[in-house]
Every structure is written in structure tokens, then in C-alpha cells.
MARDOMAR-863766 format. One record per residue (C-alpha): residue in three letters; x, z, y. Coordinates in steps of 0.05 Angstrom, whole numbers, plus 5000, padded with zeros to 4 digits. Layout:
AlaXZY...
END
This chain:
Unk308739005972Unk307038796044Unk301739026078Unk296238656124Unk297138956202Unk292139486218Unk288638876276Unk287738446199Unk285238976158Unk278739156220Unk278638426228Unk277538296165Unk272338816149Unk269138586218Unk268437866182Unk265438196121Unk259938576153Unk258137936200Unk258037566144Unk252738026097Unk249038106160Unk247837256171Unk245337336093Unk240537796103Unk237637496176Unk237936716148Unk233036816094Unk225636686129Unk220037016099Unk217037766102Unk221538226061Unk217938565996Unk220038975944Unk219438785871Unk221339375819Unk224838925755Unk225739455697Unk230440065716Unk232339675791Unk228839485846Unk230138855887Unk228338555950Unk225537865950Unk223337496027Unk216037256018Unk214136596038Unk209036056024Unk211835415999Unk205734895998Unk200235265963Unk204535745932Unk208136395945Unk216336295933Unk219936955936Unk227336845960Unk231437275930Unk235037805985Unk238638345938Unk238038975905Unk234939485936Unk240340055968Unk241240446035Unk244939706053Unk239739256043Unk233939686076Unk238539766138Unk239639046142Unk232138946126Unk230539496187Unk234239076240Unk232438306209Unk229338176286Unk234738396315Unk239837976270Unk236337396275Unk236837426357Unk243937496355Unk246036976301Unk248636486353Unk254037116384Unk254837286313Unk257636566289Unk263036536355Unk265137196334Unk265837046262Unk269936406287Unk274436806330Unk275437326264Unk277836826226Unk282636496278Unk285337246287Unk286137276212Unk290136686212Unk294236846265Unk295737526231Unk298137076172Unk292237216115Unk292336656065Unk286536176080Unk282235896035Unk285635106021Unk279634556044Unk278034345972Unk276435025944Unk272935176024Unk267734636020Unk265934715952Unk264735475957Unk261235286027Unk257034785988Unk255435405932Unk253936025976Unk249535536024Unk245435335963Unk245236085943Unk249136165890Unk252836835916Unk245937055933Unk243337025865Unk248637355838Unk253836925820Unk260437165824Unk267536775840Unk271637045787Unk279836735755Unk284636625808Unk280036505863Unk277037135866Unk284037435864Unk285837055919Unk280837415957Unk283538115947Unk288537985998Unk283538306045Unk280238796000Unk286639145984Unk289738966053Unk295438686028Unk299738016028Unk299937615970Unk304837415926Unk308336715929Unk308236365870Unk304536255803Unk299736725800Unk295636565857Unk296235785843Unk290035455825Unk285334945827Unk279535065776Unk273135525805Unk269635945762Unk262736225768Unk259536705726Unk253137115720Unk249537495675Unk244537125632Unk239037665640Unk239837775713Unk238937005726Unk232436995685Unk229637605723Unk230437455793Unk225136925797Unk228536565841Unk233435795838Unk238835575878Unk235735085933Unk238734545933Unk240134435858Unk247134465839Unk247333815803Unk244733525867Unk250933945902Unk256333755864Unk252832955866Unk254732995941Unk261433305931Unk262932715880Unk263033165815Unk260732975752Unk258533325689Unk264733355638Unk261833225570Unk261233665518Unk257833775442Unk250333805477Unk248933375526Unk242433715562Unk247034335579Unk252234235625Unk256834815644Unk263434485675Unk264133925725Unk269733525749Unk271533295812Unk273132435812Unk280532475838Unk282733125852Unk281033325782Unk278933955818Unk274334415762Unk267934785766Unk266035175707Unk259935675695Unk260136285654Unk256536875630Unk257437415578Unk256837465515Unk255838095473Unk257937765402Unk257236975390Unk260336565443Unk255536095455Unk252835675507Unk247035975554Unk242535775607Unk243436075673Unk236135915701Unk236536175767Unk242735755783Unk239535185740Unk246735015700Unk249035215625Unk254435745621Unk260835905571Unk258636495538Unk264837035531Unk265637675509Unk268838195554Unk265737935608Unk260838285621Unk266838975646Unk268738395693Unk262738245720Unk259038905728Unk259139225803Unk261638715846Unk263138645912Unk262838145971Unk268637805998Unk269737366058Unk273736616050Unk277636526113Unk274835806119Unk271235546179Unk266836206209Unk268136586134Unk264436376070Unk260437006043Unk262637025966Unk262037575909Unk266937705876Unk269638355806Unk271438895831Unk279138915839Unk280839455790Unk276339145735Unk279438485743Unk286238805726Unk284139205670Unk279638525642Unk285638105647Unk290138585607Unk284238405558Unk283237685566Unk291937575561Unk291737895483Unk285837415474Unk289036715494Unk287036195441Unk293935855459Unk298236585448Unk298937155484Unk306236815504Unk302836245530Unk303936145601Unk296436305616Unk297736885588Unk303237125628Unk299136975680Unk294237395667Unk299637945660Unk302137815735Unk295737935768Unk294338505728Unk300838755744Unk300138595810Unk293738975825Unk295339575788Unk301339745826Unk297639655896Unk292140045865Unk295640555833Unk298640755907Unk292840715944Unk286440635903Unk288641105839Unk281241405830Unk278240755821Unk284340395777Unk283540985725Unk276041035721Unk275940355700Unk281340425654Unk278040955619Unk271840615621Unk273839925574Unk279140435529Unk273140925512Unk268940255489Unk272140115424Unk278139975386Unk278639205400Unk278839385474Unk284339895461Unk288439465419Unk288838855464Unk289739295524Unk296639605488Unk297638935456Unk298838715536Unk302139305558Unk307239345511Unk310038675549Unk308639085618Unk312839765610Unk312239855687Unk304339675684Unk303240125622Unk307440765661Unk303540725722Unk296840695680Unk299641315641Unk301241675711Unk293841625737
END
């Protein structure tokens, strides 16, 4: 594996931190502090018309509050901030990090301005992998496995319902102006996948499922979502990434060691085989991150490989299903 220069690696952590500071300082409104069940979330406070709307900011954490503590400040500087996010990503390119293609870029400009990130969607499939380039510090593969064209989106069904908050604008109106359309499917008032008139480029929504794999509404993104189980190991925790596109797209995406272990999962699970070439896919990436984790992240590869093997038997059995076509992958796991 070959590894991002030292100048990438701060440059690209610079971007990050730039980039969660612009979300925090571009949301108008006085910052309050709404307790949801077991979490607590911040929300900016601001009257719409003759009503309160409460913008959704993020959960609450020694982050957040900091961010919250200098919003002033922030907001003064968000012209200095832009030029140096601009001059990040140039570096980034010169340093040879993969940018994001201009397809993928203006549609994941298009989400995260309407707030989808915010709200806690999460880029997940090959386009979040993408992203780990930076994350993990270092150089992608050529080839396959980072080849793509479809985006995925997915949130959890009860988050979207508890925030109290919508995307603004709607995403139907989004992907309207980006020349998508809905792709049909059994029941027509829930839409969950749109196509792109052509490019043929693919936008689909999911969210997990804990049995039945249904279709559910994602109300604070106002689309339907693909319910699927497994998921939800994917999903939990994640983290923000930067899209080296214009001045950096703020994005969330899994966290890199459960997106190995879920697609060990998700390859025994392929409707079209576990030889199919989706498949194999799957088993590159995970192969692929598990090495570069297993050298210099170990702690956090085999806490989440403990985590989905102590969850059942299913979990266990596709997880060996996939390693026994990954000898290397399944040592290294073994080794942790």
C-alpha cells in the first residue's frame, strides 16, 4: 500500500475541520438544546413566518459545544475560511489524492447544501470508500473496486422521524434541477431511487431494517428508503469526510472498519451469488481495508469484528462464508 505524504495527510485533516466548522457557523438561528430520549441534540432556533423552525445542528458532544462557543467568531471568518479551503484542496490535488469526478461532485454539492449530511444521512457503497483515501491516509487502488457511478444514501428510520427537522430545499425539487427522475417501482407515492436522464447516473435511499425488508419513509429527508438488514452495523457511529471537489463537500460517511466487516456480510448475501462479480467486489474493499487497518488501526478493525461475530449466528456464518474465499483477509482478522 502507498501512503498519502505527511503535507496530504495535515492538509487533509485541515480541510475536514474547515469544513465542520462552515456547518456549524452557516446555520442562522440561536443554538438550543433539545434532550430526544437517551441523547441530546442541538437544534439553531429561528422564526420562520409565525412559527419557530428548529434547524437541526448535531448531537450534543465536547465538538459541537466548542463549535457552538466560537459561532461569532466563525461566522466573521467564513470568507478566509473558503480561500483556505480552496487552496486545501488545490494542495490535495497536487499531492495526487483522488478527486471527487464532477457528476458525483455536484450531486453531493446539491445534497449536503440541502442538508442531507446534516440530518444524518450518510454516503455509504463505493462512494464512501472512495473517501477513505484520506481517512486512512492512503492511496487508492486502481481498478474495480473503486469504480462507480450509483450514490447511495442511508439513514436510520427513527433518527429521521426524531429530529424535527426536513431537508430545505426538498430533494425531489433537487434532483428536478439536476435532471433526475423518480425510477418506478410497485408503489408509486414512495420513491426511493432516481435516475439521472443520460448519464444513467443512480441515487438510491436506504435505511435499516431489523427483520422485513420493506420500504420506509425517511421524513426528515422527505424520500422513501430500501429497507435492509445489516445495515444498521454499517451505519452506526459515523464519521465526516471531505470530497475534494471545488472548496471540499462536507459528507458523512461508516466508519472504515465497519464498512469492511459489513461488506464481508453483504458479499455472502448477494441475491445474484456470492461469485457474482458484485460480490467479489465487496470482497476487494473489504480486503482492502482490513489490511491497511490491521497495520495501523488494529484496535478499531477488531472491536468491530467482535462486535457483528458476538451478534448471532447468521452474522458469523456469512462472515466465514466470505472469508473462506479471503485466506489472507481471514489470517489477519485471526492475528488481531
Amino acid at each position: 500500500m502507498v501512503p498519502l505524504s505527511s503535507i496530504a495527510t495535515s492538509a487533509y485533516t485541515d480541510l475536514v475541520r474547515l469544513l465542520n466548522d462552515d456547518a456549524v457557523s452557516g446555520i442562522q438561528g440561536k443554538p438550543t438544546l433539545k434532550q430526544r430520549g437517551e441523547k441530546a441534540y442541538w437544534y439553531a432556533a429561528r422564526r420562520v413566518g409565525s412559527e419557530m423552525r428548529f434547524i437541526y445542528i448535531g448531537e450534543d458532544g465536547d465538538e459541537t459545544r466548542a463549535r457552538i462557543d466560537r459561532i461569532e467568531a466563525l461566522r466573521a471568518t467564513a470568507k478566509e475560511r473558503q480561500a483556505e479551503r480552496s487552496r486545501l484542496v488545490r494542495l490535495l490535488r497536487a499531492e495526487g489524492m483522488t478527486p471527487t469526478d464532477r457528476a458525483t461532485g455536484s450531486i453531493l454539492s446539491a445534497l449536503a447544501e440541502a442538508g442531507t449530511f446534516r440530518l444524518g444521512g450518510t454516503l455509504v457503497g463505493t462512494n464512501a470508500f472512495r473517501l477513505y483515501e484520506g481517512e486512512l491516509g492512503i492511496r487508492l487502488p486502481l481498478g474495480g473496486m473503486a469504480n462507480t457511478g450509483d450514490i447511495d444514501i442511508a439513514q436510520f428510520e427513527k433518527l429521521s422521524i426524531a429530529l424535527g427537522d426536513r431537508v430545505d430545499p426538498a430533494l425531489a425539487e433537487t434532483f428536478s434541477a439536476l435532471k433526475f427522475d423518480p425510477v418506478p417501482a410497485l408503489d408509486p407515492t414512495r420513491t426511493w431511487r432516481w435516475a439521472q436522464g443520460g448519464s444513467g447516473q443512480l441515487v438510491e435511499f436506504l435505511t435499516p431494517a431489523f427483520g422485513a425488508e420493506t420500504i420506509r419513509d425517511l421524513p426528515a429527508l422527505g424520500v422513501s428508503a430500501q429497507a435492509l438488514n445489516y445495515l444498521n452495523f454499517l451505519i452506526a457511529e459515523p464519521i465526516r469526510a471531505a470530497a475534494i471537489y471545488r472548496s471540499g463537500i462536507l459528507v458523512q460517511v461508516p466508519r472504515p472498519e465497519r464498512y469492511a466487516i459489513h461488506k464481508l456480510i453483504v458479499a455472502d448475501r448477494r441475491r445474484d451469488g456470492a461469485g457474482s462479480l458484485k460480490a467479489a467486489k465487496d470482497r476487494e474493499q473489504a480486503a482492502f481495508l482490513i489490511e491497511a487497518m490491521a497495520q495501523d488501526r488494529p484496535d478499531d478493525l477488531r472491536l468491530a469484528y467482535e462486535a457483528a461475530m458476538a451478534v448471532g449466528p447468521r452474522w458469523r456464518e456469512h462472515i466465514a462464508n466470505s472469508l473462506k474465499r479471503m485466506a489472507g483477509t481471514g489470517v489477519r482478522l485471526e492475528e488481531l
